[in-house]
C-alpha positions as CSV (number, residue, x, y, z in Angstrom):
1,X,0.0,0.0,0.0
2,X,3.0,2.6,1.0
3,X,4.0,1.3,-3.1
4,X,0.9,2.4,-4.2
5,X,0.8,5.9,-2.4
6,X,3.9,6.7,-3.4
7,X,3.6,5.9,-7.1
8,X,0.1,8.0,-7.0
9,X,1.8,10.8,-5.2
10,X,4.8,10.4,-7.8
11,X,2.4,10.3,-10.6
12,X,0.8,14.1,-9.0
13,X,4.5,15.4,-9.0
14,X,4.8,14.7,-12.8
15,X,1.1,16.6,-13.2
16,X,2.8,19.4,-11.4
17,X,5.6,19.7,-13.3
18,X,4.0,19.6,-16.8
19,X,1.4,22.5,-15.5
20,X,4.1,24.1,-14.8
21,X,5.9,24.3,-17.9
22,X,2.4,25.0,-19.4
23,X,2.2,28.2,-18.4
24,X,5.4,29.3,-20.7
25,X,3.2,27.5,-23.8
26,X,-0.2,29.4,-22.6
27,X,1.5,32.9,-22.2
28,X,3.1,32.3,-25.7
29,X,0.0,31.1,-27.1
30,X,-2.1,33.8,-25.7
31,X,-0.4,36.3,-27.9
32,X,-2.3,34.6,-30.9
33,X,-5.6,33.9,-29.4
34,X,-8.1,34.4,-27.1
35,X,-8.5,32.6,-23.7
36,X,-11.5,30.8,-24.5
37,X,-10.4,29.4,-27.5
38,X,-6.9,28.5,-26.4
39,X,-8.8,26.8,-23.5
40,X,-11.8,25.2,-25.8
41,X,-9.1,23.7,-28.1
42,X,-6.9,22.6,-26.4
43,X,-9.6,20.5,-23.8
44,X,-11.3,19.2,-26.9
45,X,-7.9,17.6,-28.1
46,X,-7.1,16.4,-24.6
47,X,-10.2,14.5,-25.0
48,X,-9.3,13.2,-28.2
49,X,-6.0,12.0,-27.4
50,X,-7.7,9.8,-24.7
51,X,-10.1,8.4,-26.7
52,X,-8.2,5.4,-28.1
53,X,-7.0,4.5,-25.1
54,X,-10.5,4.3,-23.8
55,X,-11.4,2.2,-26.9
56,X,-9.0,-0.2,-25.7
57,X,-9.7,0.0,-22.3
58,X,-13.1,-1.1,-22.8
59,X,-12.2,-3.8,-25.2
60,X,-9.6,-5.0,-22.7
61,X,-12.6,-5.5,-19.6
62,X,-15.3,-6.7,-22.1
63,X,-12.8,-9.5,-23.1
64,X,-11.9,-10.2,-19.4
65,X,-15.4,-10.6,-18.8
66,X,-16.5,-12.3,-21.5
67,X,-13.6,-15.0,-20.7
68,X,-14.4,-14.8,-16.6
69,X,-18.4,-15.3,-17.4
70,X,-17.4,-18.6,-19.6
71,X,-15.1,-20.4,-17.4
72,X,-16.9,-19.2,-13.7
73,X,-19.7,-22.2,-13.6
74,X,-21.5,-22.4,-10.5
75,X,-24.3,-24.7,-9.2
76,X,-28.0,-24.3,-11.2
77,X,-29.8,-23.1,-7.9
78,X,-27.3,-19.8,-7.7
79,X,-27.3,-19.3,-11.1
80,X,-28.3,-16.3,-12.7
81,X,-30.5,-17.1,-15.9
82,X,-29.3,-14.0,-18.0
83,X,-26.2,-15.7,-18.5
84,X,-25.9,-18.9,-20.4
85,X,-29.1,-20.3,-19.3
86,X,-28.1,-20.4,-15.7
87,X,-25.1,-22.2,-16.4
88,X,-22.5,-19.7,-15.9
89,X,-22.4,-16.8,-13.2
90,X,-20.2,-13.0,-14.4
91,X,-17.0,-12.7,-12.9
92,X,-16.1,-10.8,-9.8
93,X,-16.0,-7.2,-11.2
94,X,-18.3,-7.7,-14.6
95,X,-21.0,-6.9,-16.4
96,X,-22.9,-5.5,-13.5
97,X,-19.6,-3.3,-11.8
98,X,-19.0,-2.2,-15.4
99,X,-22.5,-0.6,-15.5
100,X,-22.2,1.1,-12.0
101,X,-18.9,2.7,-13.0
102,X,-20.0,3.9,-16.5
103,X,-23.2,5.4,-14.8
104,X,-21.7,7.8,-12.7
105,X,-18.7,8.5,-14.9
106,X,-20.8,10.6,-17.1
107,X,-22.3,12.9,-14.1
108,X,-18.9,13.2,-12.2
109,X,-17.1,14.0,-14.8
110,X,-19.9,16.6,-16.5
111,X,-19.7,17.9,-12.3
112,X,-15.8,17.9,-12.2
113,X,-15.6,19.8,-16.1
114,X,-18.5,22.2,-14.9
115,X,-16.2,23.5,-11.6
116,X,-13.3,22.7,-14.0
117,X,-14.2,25.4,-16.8
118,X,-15.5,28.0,-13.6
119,X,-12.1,28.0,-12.4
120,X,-10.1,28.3,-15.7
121,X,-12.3,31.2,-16.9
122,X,-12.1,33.0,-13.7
123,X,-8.4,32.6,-13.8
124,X,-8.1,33.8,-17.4
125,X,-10.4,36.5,-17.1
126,X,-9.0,38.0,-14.0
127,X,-5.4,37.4,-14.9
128,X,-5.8,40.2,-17.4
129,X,-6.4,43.1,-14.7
130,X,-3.6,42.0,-12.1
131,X,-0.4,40.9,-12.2
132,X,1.0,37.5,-12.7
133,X,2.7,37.2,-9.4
134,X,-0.7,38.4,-7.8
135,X,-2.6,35.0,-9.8
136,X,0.0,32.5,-9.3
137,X,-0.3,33.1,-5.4
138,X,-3.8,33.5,-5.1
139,X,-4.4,30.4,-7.1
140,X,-2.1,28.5,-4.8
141,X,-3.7,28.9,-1.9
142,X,-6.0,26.0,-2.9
143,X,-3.4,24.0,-1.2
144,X,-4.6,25.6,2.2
145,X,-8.2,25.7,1.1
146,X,-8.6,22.2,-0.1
147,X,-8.1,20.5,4.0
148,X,-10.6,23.2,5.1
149,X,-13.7,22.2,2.3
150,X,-12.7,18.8,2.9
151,X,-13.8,19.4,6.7
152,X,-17.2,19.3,5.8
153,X,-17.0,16.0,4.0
154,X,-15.5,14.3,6.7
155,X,-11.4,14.6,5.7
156,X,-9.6,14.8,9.2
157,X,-6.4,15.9,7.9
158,X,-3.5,15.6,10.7
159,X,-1.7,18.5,11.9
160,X,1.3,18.2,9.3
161,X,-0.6,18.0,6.6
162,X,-1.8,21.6,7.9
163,X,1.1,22.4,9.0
164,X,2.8,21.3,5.2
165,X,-0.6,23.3,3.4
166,X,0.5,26.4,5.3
167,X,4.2,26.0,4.6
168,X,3.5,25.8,1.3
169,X,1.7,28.9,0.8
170,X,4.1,30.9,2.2
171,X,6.6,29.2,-0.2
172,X,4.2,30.3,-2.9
173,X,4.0,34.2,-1.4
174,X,7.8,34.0,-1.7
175,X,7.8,32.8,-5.2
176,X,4.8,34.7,-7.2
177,X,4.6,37.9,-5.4
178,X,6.7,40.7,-5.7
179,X,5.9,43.8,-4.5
180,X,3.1,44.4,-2.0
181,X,-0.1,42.0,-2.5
182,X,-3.1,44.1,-3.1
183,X,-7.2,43.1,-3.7
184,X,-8.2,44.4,-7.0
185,X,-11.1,43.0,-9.0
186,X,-9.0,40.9,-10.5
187,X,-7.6,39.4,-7.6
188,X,-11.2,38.7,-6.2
189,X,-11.6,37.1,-9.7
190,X,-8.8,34.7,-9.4
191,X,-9.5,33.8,-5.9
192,X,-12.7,32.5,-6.9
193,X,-11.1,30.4,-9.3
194,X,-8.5,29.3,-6.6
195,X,-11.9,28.4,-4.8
196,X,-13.0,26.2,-7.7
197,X,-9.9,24.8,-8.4
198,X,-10.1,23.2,-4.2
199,X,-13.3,22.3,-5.4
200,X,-12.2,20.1,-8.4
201,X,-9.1,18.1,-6.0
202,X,-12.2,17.1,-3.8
203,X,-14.4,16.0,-6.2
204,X,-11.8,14.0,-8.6
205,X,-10.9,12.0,-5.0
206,X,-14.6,11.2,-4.4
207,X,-15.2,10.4,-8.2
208,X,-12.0,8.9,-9.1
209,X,-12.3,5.4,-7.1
210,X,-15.7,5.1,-7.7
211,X,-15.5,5.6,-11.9
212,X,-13.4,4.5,-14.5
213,X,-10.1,7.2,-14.8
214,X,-10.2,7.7,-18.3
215,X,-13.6,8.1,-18.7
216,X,-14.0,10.8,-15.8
217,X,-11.0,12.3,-17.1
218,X,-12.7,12.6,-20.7
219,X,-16.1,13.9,-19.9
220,X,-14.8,16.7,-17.8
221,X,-12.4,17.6,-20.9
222,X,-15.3,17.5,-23.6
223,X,-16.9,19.4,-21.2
224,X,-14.9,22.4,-20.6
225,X,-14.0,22.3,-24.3
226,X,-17.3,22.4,-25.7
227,X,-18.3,25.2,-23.1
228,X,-15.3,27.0,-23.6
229,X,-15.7,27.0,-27.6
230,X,-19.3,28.6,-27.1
231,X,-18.2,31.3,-24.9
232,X,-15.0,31.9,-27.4
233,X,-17.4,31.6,-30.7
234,X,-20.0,34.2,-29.4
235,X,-17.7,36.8,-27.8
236,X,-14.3,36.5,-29.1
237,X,-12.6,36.8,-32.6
238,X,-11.3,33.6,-34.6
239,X,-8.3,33.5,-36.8
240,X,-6.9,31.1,-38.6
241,X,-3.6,32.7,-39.0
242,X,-3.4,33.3,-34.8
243,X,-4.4,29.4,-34.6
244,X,-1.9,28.2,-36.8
245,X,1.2,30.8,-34.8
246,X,-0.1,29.2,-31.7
247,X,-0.4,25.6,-33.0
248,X,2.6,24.4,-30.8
249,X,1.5,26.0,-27.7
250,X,-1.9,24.4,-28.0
251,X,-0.4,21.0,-28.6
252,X,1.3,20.9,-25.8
253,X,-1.2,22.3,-24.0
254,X,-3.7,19.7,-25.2
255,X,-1.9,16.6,-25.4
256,X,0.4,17.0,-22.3
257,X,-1.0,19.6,-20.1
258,X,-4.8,18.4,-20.5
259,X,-4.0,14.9,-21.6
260,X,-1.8,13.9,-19.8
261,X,-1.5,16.1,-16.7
262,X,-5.4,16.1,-15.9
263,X,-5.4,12.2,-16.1
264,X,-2.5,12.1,-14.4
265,X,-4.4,13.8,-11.4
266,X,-7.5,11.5,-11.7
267,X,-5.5,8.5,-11.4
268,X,-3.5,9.2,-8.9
269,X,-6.4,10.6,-6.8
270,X,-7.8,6.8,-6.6
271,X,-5.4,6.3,-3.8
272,X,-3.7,9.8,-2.3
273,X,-5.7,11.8,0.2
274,X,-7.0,15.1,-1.7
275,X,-5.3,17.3,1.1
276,X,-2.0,15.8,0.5
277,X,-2.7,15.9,-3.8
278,X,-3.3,19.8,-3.3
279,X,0.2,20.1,-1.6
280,X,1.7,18.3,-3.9
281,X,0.2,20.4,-7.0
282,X,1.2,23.3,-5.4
283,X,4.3,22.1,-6.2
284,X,3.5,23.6,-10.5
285,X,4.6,26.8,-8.9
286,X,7.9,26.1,-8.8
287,X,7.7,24.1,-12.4
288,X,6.8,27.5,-13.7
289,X,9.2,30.0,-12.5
290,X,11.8,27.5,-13.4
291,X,10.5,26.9,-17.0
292,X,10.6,30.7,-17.2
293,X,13.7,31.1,-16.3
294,X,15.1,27.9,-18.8
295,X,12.7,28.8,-21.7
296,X,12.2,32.5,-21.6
297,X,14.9,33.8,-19.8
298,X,12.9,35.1,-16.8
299,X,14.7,35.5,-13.5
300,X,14.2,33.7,-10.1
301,X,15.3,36.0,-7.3
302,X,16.7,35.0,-4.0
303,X,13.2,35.5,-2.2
304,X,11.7,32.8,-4.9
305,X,14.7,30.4,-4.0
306,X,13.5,30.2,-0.5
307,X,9.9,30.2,-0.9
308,X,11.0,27.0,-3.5
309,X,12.5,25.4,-0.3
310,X,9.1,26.1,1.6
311,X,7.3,24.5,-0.4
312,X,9.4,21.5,-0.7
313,X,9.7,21.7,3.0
314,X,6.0,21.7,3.1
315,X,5.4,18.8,1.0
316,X,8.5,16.6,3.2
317,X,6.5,17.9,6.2
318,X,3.3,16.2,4.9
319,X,4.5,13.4,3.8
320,X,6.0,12.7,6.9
321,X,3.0,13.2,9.0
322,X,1.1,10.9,6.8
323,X,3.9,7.7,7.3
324,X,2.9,8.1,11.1
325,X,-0.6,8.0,10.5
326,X,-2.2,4.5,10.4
327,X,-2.2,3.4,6.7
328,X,-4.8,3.0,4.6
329,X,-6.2,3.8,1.4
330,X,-6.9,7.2,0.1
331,X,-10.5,9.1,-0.6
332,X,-12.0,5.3,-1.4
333,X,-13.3,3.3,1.4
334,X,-14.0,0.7,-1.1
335,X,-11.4,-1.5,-3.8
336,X,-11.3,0.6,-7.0
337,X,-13.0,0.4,-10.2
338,X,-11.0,-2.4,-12.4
């Protein structure tokens, strides 16, 4: 089980790290086009680069069950007459499993996409009237506010884990902001996103051991794509010479930052706590202001350097608070969805 954490949490750290690096592609690709259809393109194609794994996926279970309800032949009294006459019973996990998942992957992942696309729109929208260090510490603090929502549905995180969320933050403060941190509308704007964004960790660890990944993962993608295309189509201008100048941004915002990145964070979720996920997201902070400083020559001063250590410290601090804590599984209180 420690395996399994650690490979989950492992698997957040990578999700981190290509956010971060996404935010040099979605400041380069903003110069060509709008938010909204940066955001709607690039969500539809993370969807589409999961769809064939989902084809085979499926394939995969229907094959496994079609083989499990041949060879699993049990006496004529417990049989169950919708499968071969009563001859044969579904294995452990089948048909009826396979419905329960597919049923709510659909709602969570329409519920996860809708509080998805809120968060991303606020942050886009109120990026544009404060400054970047201002957004990327206000978004952060969803690492503190993520162990206080999940208060209310039951989460007891232990004192380091608070103690790591609060660490953290301040790591963030260090690293984004520069200057004195003021409320202006767009503040407010992007701290309602941060809001969602807390939001979206809890839900994807209730969803995610209850559903299958990939399909949670797609739904919410088609549906912040499709919404974001509509807001983009009636309110902002399209053109096909900005697309095409932005074309590499949006491909890698797409196929690694959606794709990858957002799965990433729904599989993983199946087994790490959502307090302990948020801290280790926090973690795209420091992603970004060292791709900036690799890929567009932006400095990182002293100040940032510590607040990098603080939030590594954070994360070390939380980690080890939840070795002394009796193991256990993460969000799930039940084996996960085959």
């Amino acid at each position: 089980m420690e395996r399994r954490r650690f490979e989950s949490e492992s698997l957040l750290l990578l999700a981190a790290a290509i956010w971060g690096f996404a935010f040099v592609a979605q400041r380069v690709g903003m110069r060509y086009t709008g938010p909204f259809l940066f955001n709607g393109i690039r969500f539809l194609l993370g969807a589409l680069v999961l769809l064939p794994i989902a084809v085979v996926i499926r394939r995969r279970e229907a094959a496994i069950r079609g083989a499990g309800a041949e060879t699993a032949v049990v006496p004529a009294d417990r049989a169950m007459p919708a499968y071969h006459g009563g001859t044969a019973a579904p294995a452990a996990g089948g048909p009826r499993r396979a419905r329960w998942t597919a049923a709510r992957a659909a709602p969570a992942g329409i519920l996860a996409g809708a509080i998805l696309f809120c968060g991303a729109s606020l942050q886009q929208v109120g990026i544009v009237s404060t400054t970047a260090g201002n957004a990327g510490f206000i978004t952060g603090l969803y690492v503190v506010f993520v162990p206080l929502l999940g208060l209310f549905a039951g989460h007891r995180p232990g004192g380091g884990t608070w103690a790591g969320a609060l660490l953290a933050a301040a790591g963030m403060y260090l690293l984004s902001v520069r200057g004195g941190l003021r409320m202006s509308p767009g503040d407010a704007l992007v701290f309602a996103s941060a809001l969602c964004f807390a939001f979206h960790v809890l839900v994807i660890g209730w969803a995610s051991p209850r559903s299958r990944p990939i399909e949670l993962a797609m739904t919410q993608f088609a549906f912040v794509g499709l919404a974001s295309l509509a807001v983009a189509l009636a309110r902002e201008p399209v053109d096909a010479g900005g697309l095409l100048a932005a074309a590499p941004a949006i491909l890698y915002g797409g196929a690694l930052s959606v794709g990858v990145a957002y799965t990433l964070q729904v599989v993983a979720q199946r087994r790490a706590r959502p307090a302990h996920a948020a801290i280790i997201l926090g973690m795209e902070a420091v992603f970004a202001a060292f791709g900036g400083w690799l890929l567009l020559g932006e400095s990182i001063p002293p100040r940032g350097l510590v607040g990098c250590a603080a939030m590594l410290a954070g994360i070390v601090l939380s980690q080890l608070s939840e070795i002394r804590r009796a193991p256990g599984p993460g969000p799930a209180t039940h084996p996960p969805a085959s």
